[in-house]
Each structure stands twice: as structure tokens, then as C-alpha cells.
C-alpha positions as CSV (number, residue, x, y, z in Angstrom):
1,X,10.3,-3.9,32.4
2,X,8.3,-3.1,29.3
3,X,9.6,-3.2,26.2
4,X,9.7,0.2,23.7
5,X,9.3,-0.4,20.2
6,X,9.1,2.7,17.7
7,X,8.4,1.5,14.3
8,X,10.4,3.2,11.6
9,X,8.5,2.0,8.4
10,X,7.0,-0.8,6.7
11,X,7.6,-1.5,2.9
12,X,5.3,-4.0,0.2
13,X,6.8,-4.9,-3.2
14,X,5.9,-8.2,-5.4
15,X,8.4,-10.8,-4.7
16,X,10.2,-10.2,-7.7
17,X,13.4,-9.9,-7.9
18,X,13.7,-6.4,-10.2
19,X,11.8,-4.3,-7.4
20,X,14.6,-5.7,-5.1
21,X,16.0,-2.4,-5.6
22,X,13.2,-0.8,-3.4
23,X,14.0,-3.1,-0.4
24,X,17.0,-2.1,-0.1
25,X,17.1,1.9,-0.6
26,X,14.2,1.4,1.9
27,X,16.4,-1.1,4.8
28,X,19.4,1.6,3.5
29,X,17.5,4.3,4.7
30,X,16.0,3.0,8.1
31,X,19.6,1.8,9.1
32,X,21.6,4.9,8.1
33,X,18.6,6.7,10.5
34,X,19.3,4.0,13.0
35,X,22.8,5.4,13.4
36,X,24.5,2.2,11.9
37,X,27.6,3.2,9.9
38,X,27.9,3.3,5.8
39,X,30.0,-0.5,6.5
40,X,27.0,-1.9,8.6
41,X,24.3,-0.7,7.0
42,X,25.4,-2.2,4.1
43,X,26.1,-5.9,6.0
44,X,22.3,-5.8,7.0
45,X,21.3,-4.4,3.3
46,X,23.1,-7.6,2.1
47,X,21.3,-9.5,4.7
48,X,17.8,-8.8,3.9
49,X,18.4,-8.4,0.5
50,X,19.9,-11.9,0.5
51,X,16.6,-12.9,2.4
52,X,14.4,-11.4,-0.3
53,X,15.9,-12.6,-3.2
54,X,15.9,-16.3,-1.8
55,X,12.1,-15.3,-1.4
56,X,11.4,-13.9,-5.2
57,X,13.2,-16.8,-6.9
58,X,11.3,-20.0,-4.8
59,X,8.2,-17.6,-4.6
60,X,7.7,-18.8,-8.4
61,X,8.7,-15.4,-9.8
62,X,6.5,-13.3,-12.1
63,X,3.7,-14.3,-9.6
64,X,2.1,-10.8,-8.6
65,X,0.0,-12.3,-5.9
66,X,3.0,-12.9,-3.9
67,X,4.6,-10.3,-1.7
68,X,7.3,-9.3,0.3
69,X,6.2,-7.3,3.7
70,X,9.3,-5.6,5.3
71,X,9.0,-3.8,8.5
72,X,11.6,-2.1,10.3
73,X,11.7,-0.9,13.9
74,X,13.9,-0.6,17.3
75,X,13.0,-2.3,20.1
76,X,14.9,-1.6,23.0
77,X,18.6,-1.3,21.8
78,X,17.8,-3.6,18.7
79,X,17.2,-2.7,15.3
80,X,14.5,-5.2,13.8
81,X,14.0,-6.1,10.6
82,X,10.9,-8.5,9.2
83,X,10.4,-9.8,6.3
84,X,7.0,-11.5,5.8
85,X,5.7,-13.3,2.5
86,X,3.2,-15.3,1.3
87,X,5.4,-17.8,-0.6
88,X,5.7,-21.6,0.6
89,X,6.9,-22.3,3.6
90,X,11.0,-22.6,4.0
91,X,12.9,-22.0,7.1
92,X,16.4,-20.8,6.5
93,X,17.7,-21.9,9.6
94,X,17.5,-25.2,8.5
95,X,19.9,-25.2,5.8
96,X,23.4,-26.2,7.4
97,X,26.3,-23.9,7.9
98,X,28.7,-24.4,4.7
99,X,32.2,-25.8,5.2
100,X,34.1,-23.1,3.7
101,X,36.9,-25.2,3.0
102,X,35.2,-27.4,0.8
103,X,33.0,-24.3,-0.4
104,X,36.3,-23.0,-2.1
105,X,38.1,-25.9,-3.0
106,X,35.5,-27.3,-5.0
107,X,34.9,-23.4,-6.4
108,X,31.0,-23.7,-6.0
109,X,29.1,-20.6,-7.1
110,X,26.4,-18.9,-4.6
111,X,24.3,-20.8,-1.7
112,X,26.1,-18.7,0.8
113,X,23.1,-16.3,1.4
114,X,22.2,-18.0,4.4
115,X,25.5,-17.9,6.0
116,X,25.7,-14.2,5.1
117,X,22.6,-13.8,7.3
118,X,23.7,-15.8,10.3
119,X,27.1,-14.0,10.6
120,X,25.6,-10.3,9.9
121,X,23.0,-10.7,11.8
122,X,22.8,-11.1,16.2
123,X,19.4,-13.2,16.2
124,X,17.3,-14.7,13.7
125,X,13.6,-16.2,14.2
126,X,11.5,-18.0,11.7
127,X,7.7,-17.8,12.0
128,X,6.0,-20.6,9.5
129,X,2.3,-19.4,7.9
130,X,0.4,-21.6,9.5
131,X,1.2,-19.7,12.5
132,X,1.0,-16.3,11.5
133,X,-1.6,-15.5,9.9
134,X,-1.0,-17.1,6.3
135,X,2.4,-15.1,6.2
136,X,6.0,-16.7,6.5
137,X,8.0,-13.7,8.9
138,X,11.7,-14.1,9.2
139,X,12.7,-11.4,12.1
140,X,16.5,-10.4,11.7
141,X,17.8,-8.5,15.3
142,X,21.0,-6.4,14.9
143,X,22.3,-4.4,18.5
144,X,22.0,-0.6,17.6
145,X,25.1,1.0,17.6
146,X,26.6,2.6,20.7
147,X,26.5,6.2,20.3
């Protein structure tokens, strides 16, 4: 069976986090088109946006020659959002799943972006640089909606 993929649009900004703004409206827009709902759409905003603003502050910020690359399209009943960058290397899947008992107890403040991700999110794969092409990729999957 082959697979279909329609790209809906792809999106550069600097990794910095005050053009975040941008990658967002953009994800907003391809989502809403999608036929996600206003509640979903904004779970996967939060998702990418999460992604990219992990990406901005470790990709030593006010660097212009760093970028965020987000593409967006459906592949069969998916809805695929990646997010490449020329930052260091740093796979989110490795950081651990927080205990959210001890997250609250001990009233800790952020480092939940992750976790946002996993649960929002259907799939996640992580692509290092120095296997694609001097770029990082982070591909988030999300099941379209059933119509």
C-alpha cells in the first residue's frame, strides 16, 4: 500500500524565543485546516510550541544562525508535525517521565514540557544531526480527526 502525504506548509524562524509567536499561528492554522477542534489544536500548539522553546533557550539564544524548520503534513490519517534545527544534539525522549506526585508536593516550577509532548501527542521520533543532514528533526504524529 503506498503511502499519501500532502504537505500543508513549511515554516523558518531563528530559534529565538520572541518569533515563537509565528510557530504557533502557523501549527494553529495547519491544524484548525486539519479538522482538529479549537481544544486539540491547541494541545498540539502547546506541543510544538513546548518543543521549540526547549529549542530557542539551549540553542544559545540571540544566535541568528540557528533555526527552527517546521513542516506540517498528513500522511495517511496522521497529522505530522517536524520540527528540525541546527542546535546541539538532545533527544527529548530521553528525559524520564516525571512522578507527578513528587512534581507537586515538592511545588517545582516548569520541566514538564516533555511530558506535555508525550501525552498530546500519538508518536514521537527523534532524528540526531549526524543522521540527517546536519539538522536535529523531532517528528510529532497526531491521528486526524474522524469526520
Amino acid at each position: 500500500m503506498s503511502q499519501h502525504k500532502y504537505i500543508i506548509g513549511t515554516l523558518s524562524v531563528p530559534a529565538m524565543t520572541d518569533v515563537l509567536w509565528e510557530v504557533r499561528e502557523f501549527v494553529s492554522n495547519c491544524a484548525a485546516k486539519s479538522g482538529f477542534d479549537e481544544q486539540q489544536t491547541n494541545y498540539i500548539v502547546l506541543a510544538v510550541d513546548e518543543i521549540c522553546a526547549n529549542i530557542a533557550r539551549h540553542a544559545k539564544e540571540k544566535n541568528a544562525s540557528k533555526e527552527i524548520i517546521v513542516s506540517v503534513s498528513v500522511e495517511e490519517s496522521q497529522f505530522v508535525v517536524t520540527i528540525e534545527d541546527n542546535a546541539l544534539p538532545f533527544n527529548p525522549l530521553d528525559v524520564p517521565s516525571p512522578n507527578m506526585v513528587d512534581y507537586f508536593r515538592t511545588f517545582r516550577n516548569g520541566g514538564l514540557g516533555i511530558h506535555i509532548v508525550r501525552t498530546v501527542m500519538d508518536n514521537i521520533l527523534y532524528t540526531p544531526s549526524a543522521s540527517h543532514s546536519g539538522y536535529n528533526a523531532l517528528t510529532l504524529r497526531k491521528r486526524l480527526p474522524v469526520a
